[in-house]
PAZAPA-4460 file (N, C-alpha, C; in steps of 0.05 Angstrom, whole numbers, plus 32768, in hexadecimal, padded with zeros to 4 digits):
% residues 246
    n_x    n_y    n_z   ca_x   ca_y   ca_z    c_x    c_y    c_z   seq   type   mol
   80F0   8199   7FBF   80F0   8190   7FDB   810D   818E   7FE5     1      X     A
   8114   8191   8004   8130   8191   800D   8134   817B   800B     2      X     A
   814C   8172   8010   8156   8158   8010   8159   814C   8034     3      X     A
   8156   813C   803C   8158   812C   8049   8169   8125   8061     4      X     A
   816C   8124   8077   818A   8119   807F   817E   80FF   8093     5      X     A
   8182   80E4   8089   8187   80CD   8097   8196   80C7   80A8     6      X     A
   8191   80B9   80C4   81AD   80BD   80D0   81A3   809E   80EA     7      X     A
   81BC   8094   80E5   81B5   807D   80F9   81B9   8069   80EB     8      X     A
   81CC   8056   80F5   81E4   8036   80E7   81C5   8024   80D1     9      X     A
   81B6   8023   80E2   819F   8016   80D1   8191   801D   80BB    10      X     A
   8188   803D   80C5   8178   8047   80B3   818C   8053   8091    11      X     A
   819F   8056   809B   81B7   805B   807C   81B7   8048   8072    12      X     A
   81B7   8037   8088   81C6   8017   8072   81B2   800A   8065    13      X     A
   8196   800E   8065   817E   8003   805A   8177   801B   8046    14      X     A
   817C   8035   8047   8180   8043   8034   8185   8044   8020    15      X     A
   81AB   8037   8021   81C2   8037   800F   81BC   8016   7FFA    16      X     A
   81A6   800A   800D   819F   7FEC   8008   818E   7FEF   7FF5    17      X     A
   8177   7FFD   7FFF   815D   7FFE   7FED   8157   8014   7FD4    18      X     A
   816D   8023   7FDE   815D   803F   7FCA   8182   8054   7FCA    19      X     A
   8198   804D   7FC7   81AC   8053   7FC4   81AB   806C   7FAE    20      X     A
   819D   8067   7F9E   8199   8083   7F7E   818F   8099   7F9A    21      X     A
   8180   8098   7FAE   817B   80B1   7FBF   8191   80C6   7FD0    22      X     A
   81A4   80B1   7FD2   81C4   80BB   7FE1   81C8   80CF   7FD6    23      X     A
   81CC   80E5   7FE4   81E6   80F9   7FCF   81F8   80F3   7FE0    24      X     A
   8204   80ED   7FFA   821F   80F2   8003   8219   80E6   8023    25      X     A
   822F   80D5   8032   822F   80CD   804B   8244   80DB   8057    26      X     A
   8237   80DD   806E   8253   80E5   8080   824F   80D7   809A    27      X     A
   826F   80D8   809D   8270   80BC   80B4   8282   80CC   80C6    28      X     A
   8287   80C1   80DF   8298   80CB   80F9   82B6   80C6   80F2    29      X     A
   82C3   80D1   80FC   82DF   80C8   80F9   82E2   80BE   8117    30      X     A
   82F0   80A8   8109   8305   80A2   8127   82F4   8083   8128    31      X     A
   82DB   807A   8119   82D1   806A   8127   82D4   804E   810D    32      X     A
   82DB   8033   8114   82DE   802E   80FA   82CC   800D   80FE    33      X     A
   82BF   8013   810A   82AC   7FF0   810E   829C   7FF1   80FD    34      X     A
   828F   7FCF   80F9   828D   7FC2   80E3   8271   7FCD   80D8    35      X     A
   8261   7FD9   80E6   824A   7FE5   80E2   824B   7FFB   80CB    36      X     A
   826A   800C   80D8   8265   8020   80C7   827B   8028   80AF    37      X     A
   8282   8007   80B3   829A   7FFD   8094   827F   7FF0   807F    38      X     A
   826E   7FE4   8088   825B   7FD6   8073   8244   7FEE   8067    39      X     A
   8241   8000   8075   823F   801E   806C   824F   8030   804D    40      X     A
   8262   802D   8060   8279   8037   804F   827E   8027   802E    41      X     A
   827F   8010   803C   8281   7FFC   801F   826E   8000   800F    42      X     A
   824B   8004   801B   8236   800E   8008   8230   801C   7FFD    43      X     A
   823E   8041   8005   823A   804A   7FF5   8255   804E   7FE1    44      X     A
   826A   8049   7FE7   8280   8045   7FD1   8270   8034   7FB9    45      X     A
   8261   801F   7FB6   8263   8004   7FAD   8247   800F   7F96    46      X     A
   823C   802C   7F9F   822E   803D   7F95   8236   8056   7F8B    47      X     A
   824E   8059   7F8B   8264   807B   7F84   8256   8085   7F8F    48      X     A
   8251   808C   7FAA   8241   80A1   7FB5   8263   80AB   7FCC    49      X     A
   825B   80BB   7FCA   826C   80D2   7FD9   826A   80CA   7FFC    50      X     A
   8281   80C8   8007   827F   80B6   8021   8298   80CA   8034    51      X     A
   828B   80E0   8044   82A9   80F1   804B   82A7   80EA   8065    52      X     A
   82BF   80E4   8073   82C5   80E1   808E   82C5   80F9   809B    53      X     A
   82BA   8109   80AF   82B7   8123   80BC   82BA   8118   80E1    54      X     A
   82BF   8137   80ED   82BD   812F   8109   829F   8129   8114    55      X     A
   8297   8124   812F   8288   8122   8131   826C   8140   8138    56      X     A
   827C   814F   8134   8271   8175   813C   825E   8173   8129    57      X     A
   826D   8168   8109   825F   816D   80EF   8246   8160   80F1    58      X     A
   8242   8143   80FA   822D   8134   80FD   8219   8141   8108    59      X     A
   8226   8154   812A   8212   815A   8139   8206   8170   812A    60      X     A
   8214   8182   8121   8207   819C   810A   81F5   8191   8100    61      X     A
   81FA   8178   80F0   81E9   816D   80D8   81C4   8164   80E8    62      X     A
   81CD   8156   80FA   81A8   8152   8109   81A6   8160   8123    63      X     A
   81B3   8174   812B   81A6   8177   814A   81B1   815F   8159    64      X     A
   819D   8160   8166   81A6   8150   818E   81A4   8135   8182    65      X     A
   8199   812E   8169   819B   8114   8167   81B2   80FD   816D    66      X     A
   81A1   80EA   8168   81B8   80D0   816F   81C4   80C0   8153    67      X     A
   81D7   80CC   8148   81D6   80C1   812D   81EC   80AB   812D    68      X     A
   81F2   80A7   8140   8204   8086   8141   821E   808F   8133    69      X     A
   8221   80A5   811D   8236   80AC   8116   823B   80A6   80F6    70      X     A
   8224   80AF   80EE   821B   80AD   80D0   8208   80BB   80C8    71      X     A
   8202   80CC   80B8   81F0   80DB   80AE   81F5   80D7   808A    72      X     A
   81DA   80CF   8080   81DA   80D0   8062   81CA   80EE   8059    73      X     A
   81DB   80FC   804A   81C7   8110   803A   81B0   8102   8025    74      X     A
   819C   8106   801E   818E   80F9   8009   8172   8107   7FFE    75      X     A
   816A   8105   7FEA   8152   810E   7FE3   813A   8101   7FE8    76      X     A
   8123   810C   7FEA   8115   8109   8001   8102   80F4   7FEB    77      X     A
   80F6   80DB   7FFE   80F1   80CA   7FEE   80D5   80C6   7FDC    78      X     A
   80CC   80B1   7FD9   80B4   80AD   7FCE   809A   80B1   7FDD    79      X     A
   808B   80C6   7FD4   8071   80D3   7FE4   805A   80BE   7FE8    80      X     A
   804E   80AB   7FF5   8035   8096   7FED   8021   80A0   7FF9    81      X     A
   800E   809A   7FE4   7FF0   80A4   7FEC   7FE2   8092   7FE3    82      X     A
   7FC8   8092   7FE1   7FAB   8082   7FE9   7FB1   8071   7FCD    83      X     A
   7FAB   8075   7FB9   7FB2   8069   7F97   7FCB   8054   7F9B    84      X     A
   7FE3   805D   7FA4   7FF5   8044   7FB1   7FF0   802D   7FBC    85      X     A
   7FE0   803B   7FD9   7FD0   8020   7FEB   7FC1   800A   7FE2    86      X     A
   7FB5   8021   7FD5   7F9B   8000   7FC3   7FAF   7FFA   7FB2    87      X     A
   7FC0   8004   7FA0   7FCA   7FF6   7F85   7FDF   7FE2   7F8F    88      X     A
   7FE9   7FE9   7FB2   7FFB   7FD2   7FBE   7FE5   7FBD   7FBF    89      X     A
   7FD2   7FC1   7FCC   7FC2   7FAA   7FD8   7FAE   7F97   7FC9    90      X     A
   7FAE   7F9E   7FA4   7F9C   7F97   7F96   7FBC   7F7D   7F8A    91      X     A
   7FD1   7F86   7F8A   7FDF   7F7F   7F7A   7FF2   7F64   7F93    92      X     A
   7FEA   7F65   7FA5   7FFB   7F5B   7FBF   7FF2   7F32   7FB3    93      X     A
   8002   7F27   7FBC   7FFF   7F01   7FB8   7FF8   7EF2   7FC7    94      X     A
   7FEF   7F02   7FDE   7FEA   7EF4   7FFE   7FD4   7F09   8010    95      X     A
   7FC9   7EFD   8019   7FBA   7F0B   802E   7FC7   7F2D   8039    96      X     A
   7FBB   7F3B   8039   7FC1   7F59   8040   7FC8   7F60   805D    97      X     A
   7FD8   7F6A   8060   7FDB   7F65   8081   7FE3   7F89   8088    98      X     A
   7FDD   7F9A   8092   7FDA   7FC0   808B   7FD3   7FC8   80AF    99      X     A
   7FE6   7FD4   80B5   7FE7   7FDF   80CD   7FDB   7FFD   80CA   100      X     A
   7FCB   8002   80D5   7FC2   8020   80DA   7FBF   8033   80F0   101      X     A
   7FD6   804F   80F0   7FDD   804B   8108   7FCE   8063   810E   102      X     A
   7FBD   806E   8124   7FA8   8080   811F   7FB0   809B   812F   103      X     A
   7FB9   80B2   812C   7FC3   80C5   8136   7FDA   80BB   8151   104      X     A
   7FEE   80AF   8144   8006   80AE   8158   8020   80C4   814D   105      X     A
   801C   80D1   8162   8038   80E8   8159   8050   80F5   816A   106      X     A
   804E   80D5   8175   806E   80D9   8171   8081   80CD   816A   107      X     A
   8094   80D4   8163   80AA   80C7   8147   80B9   80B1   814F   108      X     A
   80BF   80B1   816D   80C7   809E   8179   80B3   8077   8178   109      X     A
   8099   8085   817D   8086   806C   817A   8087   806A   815C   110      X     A
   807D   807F   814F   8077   807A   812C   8091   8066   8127   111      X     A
   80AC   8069   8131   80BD   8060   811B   80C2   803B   8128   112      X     A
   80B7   803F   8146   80B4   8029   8155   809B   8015   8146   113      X     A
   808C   8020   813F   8072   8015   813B   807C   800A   8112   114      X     A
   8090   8017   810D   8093   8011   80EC   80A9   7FFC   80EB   115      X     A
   80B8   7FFA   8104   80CC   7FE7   8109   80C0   7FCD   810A   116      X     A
   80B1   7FCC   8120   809A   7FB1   8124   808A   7FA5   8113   117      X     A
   8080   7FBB   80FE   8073   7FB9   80E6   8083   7FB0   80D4   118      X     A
   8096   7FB4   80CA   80A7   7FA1   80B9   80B0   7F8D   80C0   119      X     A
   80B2   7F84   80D6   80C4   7F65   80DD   80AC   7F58   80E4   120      X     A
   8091   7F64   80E4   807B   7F49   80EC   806F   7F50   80CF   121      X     A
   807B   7F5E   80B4   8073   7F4C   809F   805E   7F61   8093   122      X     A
   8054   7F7B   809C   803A   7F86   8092   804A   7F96   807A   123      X     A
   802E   7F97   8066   8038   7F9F   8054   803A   7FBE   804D   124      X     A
   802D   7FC9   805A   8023   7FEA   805F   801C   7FF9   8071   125      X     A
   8035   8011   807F   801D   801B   8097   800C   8037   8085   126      X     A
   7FF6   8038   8099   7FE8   804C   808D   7FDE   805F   80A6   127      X     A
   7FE4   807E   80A4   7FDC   8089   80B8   7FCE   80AC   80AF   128      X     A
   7FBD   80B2   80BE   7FB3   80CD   80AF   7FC2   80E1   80B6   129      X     A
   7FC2   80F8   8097   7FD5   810C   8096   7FD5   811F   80B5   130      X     A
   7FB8   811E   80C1   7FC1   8138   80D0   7FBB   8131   80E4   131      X     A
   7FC9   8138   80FA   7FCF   812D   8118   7FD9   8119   8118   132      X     A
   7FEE   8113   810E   8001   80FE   810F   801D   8103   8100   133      X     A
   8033   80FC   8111   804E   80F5   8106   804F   80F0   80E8   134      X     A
   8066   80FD   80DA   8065   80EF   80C5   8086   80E1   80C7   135      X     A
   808E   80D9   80B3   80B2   80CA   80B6   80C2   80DF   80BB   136      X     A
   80CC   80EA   80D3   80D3   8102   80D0   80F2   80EC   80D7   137      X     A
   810E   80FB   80D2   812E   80ED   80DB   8125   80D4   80FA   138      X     A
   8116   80DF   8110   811E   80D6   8119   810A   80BB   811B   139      X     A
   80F9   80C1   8111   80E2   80A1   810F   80F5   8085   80FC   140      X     A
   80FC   80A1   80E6   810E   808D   80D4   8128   807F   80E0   141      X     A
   813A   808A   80F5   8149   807F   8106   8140   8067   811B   142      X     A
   8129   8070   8129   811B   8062   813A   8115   8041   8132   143      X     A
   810E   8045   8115   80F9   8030   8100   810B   8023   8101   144      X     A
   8131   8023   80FB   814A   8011   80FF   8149   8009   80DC   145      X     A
   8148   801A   80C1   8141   800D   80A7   8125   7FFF   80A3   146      X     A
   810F   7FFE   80B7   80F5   7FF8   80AA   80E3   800B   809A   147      X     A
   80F1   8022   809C   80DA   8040   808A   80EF   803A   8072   148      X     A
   8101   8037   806C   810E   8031   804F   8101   8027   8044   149      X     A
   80FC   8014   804E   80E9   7FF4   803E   80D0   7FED   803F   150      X     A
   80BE   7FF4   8053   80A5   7FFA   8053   809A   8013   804F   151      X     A
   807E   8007   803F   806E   802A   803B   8065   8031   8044   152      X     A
   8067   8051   8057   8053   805E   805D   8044   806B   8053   153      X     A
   8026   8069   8056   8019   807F   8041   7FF8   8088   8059   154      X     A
   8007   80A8   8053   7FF3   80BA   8061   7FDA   80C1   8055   155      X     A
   7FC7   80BF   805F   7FA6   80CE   8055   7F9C   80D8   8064   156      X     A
   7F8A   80E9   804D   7F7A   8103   8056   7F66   80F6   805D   157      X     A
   7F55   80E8   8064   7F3B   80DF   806E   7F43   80C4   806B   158      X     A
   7F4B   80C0   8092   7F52   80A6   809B   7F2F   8091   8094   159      X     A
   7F20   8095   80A2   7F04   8092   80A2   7EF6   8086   8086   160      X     A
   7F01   8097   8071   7EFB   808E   804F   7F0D   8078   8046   161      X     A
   7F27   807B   8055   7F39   8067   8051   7F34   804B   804F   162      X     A
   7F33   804B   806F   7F23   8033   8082   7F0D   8026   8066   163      X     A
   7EFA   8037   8068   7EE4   801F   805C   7EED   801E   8044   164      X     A
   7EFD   802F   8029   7F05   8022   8018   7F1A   800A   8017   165      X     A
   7F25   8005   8031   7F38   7FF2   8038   7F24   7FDB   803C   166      X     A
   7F0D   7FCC   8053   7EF9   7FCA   8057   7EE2   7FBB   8032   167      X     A
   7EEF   7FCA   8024   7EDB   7FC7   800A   7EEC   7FB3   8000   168      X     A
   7F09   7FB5   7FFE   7F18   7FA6   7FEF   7F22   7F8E   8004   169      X     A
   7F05   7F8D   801D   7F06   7F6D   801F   7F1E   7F6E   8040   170      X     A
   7F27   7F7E   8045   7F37   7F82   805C   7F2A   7F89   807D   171      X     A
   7F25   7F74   808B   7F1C   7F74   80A3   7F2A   7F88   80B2   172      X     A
   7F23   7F9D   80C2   7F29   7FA6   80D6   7F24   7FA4   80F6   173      X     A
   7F41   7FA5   80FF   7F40   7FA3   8113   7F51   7FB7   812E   174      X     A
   7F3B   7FC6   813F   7F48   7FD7   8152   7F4F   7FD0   816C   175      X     A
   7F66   7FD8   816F   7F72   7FD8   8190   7F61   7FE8   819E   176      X     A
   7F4D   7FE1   81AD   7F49   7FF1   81C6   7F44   7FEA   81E8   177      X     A
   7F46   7FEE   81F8   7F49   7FE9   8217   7F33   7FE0   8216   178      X     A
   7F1B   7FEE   8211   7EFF   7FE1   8216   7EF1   7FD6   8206   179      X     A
   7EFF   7FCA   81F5   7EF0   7FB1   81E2   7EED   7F98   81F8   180      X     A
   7ED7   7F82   81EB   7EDA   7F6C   8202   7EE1   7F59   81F7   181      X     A
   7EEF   7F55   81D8   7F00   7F3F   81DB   7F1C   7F3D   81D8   182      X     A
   7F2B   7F34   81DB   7F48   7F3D   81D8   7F54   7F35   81BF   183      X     A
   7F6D   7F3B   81BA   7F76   7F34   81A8   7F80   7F15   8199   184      X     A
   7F7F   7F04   81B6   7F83   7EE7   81AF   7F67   7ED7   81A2   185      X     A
   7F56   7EE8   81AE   7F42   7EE1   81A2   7F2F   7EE3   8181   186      X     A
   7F40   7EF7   8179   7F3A   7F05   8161   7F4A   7EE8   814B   187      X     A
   7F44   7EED   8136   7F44   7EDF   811C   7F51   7EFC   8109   188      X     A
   7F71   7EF3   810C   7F83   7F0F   80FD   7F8D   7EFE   80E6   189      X     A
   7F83   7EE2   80D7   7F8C   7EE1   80BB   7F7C   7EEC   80AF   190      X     A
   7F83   7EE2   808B   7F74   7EF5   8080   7F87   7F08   807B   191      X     A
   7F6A   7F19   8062   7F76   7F3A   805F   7F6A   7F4B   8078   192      X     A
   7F80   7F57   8093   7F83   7F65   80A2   7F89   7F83   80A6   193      X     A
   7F7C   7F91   80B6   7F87   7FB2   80BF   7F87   7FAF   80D9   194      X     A
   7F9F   7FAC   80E9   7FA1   7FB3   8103   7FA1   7FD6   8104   195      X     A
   7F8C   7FD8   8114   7F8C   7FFD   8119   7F97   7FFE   813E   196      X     A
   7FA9   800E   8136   7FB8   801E   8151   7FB0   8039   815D   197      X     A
   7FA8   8041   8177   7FA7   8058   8176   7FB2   806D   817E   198      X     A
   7FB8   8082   8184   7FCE   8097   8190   7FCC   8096   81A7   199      X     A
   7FEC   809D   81AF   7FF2   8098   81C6   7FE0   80AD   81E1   200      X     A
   7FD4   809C   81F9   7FC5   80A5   8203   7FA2   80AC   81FC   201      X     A
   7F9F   80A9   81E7   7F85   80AD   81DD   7F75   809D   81CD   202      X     A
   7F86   8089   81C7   7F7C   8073   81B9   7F73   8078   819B   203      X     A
   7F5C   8063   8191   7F51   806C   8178   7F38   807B   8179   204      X     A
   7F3E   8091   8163   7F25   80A1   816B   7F0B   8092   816B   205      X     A
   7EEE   80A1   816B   7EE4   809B   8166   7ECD   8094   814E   206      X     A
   7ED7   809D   8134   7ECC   8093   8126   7EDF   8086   8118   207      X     A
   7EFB   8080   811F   7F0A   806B   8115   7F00   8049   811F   208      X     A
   7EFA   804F   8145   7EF0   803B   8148   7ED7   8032   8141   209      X     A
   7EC7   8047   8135   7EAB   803C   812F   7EA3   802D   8113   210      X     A
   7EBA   802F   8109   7ECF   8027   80E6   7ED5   800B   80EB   211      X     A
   7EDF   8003   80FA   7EEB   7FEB   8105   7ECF   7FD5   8101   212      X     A
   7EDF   7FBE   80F6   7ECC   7FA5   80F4   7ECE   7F98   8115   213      X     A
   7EE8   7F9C   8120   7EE7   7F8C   8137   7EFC   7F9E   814A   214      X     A
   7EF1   7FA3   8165   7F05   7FAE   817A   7F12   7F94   818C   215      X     A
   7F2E   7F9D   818C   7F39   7F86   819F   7F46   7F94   81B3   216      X     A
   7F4A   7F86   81C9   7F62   7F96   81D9   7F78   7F80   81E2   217      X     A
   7F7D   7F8D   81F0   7FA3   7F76   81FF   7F98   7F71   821A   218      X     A
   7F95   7F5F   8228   7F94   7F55   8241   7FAA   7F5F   8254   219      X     A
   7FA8   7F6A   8260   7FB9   7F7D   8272   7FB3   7F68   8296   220      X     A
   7FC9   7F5E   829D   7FC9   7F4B   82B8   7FD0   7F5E   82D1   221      X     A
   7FDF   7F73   82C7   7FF6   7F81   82DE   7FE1   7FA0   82E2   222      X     A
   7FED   7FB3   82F2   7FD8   7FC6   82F5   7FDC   7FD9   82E3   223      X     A
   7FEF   7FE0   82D0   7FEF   7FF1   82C2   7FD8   7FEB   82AB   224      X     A
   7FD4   8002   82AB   7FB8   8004   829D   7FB4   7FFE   8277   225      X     A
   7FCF   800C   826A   7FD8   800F   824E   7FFC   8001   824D   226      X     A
   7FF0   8006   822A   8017   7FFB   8227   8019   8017   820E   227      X     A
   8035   8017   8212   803D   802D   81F7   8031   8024   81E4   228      X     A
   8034   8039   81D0   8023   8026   81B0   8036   801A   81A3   229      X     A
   804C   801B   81A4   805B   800C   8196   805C   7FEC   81A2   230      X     A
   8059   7FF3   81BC   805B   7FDA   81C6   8044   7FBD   81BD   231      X     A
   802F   7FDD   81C6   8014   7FCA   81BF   800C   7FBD   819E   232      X     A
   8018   7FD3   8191   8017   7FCA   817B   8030   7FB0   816B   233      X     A
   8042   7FAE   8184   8057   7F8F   817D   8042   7F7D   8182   234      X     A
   8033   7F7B   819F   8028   7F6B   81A3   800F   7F5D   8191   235      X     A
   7FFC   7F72   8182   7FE4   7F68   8174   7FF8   7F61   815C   236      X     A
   800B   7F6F   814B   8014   7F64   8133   8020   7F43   8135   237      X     A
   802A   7F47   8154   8039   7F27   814B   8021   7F16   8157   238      X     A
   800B   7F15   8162   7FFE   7F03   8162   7FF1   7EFB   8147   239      X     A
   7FF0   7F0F   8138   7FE8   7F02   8117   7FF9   7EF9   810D   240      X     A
   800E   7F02   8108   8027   7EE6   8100   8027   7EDA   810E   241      X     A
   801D   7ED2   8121   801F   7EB1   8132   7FFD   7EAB   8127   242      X     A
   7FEB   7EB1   8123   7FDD   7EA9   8116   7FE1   7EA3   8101   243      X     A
   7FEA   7EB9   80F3   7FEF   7EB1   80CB   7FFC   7EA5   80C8   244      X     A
   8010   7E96   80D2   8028   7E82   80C9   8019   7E6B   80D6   245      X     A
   800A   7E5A   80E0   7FFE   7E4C   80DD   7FFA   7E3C   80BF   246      X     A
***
């Protein structure tokens, strides 16, 4: 498999944090010397990893039009997760299951938005199906700010089989949709939980929603009709941590 290029102050530095043996080599901007990208620098020294100062041309060669803040890590490409992972996370977990599922969203901008949100409200796994959907491509991983380092993603081939083996091991589901009739304040998200998300513009399909133990939606006051999914999906995740921390 090719190797990798990381790029963006967060996503390196949760890299060099979590999984540093993946580094082969950083390159950083010259000319620029703030504290962001000295505690960088210190990480992977502090790891003998190879750390060369280049102009900024080199960077742009290295990703395209990207936005790489002025750091790019080379690295080998990480740990692959699939279905045998999920359950062996969720059999082995010490607390209630908490598993975001995000249902054909593809684009890398929401995916890495939607994995950002997902780690700081605490879930332990996103799960999304292999085809018609984003996978961690540089820029989701940029986007995510270091939450795809540290949380697992794991793709499957039959979202649908997923669901109810998720479902078997005791995990309530629950879908975002516009035309559900109760909302999400109303729902009961402790417990072992699956918030399901659905792609942008199209929602959850339909036999994802027909999978679902319970449909919720978001109370919308103003005239716009939808919210991005990332958005929507801040909103249902942190109303369960304001439930679960109770």
């Amino acid at each position: 498999m090719k190797n990798e290029h990381i790029f963006g102050l967060h996503s390196v530095q949760a890299l060099l944090k979590s999984a540093p043996q993946r580094v082969l080599e950083v390159f950083m901007v010259q000319g620029r010397n703030d504290q962001r990208l000295t505690k960088i620098l210190n990480l992977a020294q502090s790891n003998d990893i190879s750390c060369k100062i280049v102009e900024r041309k080199k960077l742009d060669e290295l990703v395209g039009d990207e936005n790489h803040q002025g750091v790019v890590a080379i690295c080998t490409p990480g740990e692959v997760h699939d279905e045998k992972f999920l359950f062996e996370l969720i059999d082995n977990l010490n607390e209630p299951a908490f598993v975001l599922i995000l249902d054909g969203v593809t684009d890398p901008h929401n995916l890495g938005a939607c994995m950002r949100t997902a780690e700081a409200a605490g879930v332990h796994v996103v799960v999304v199906p292999k085809d018609k959907s984003v996978g961690l491509t540089p820029v989701a991983r940029k986007v995510a700010c270091g939450a795809a380092e540290v949380l697992p993603l794991v793709p499957v081939t039959n979202l649908a089989r997923t669901l109810k083996k998720l479902q078997e091991k005791g995990i309530w589901l629950f879908g975002a949709a516009g035309e559900a009739d109760g909302s999400v304040y109303q729902a009961n998200l402790t417990g072992n939980i699956g918030v399901l998300m659905g792609a942008e513009g199209d929602g959850l399909r339909r036999l994802t929603q027909e999978t679902c133990d319970h449909l919720i939606n978001i109370p919308m006051a103003g005239t716009v009709s939808s919210l991005n999914v990332s958005v929507a999906t801040g909103v249902v995740l942190f109303e369960a941590v304001r439930q679960r921390s109770k």
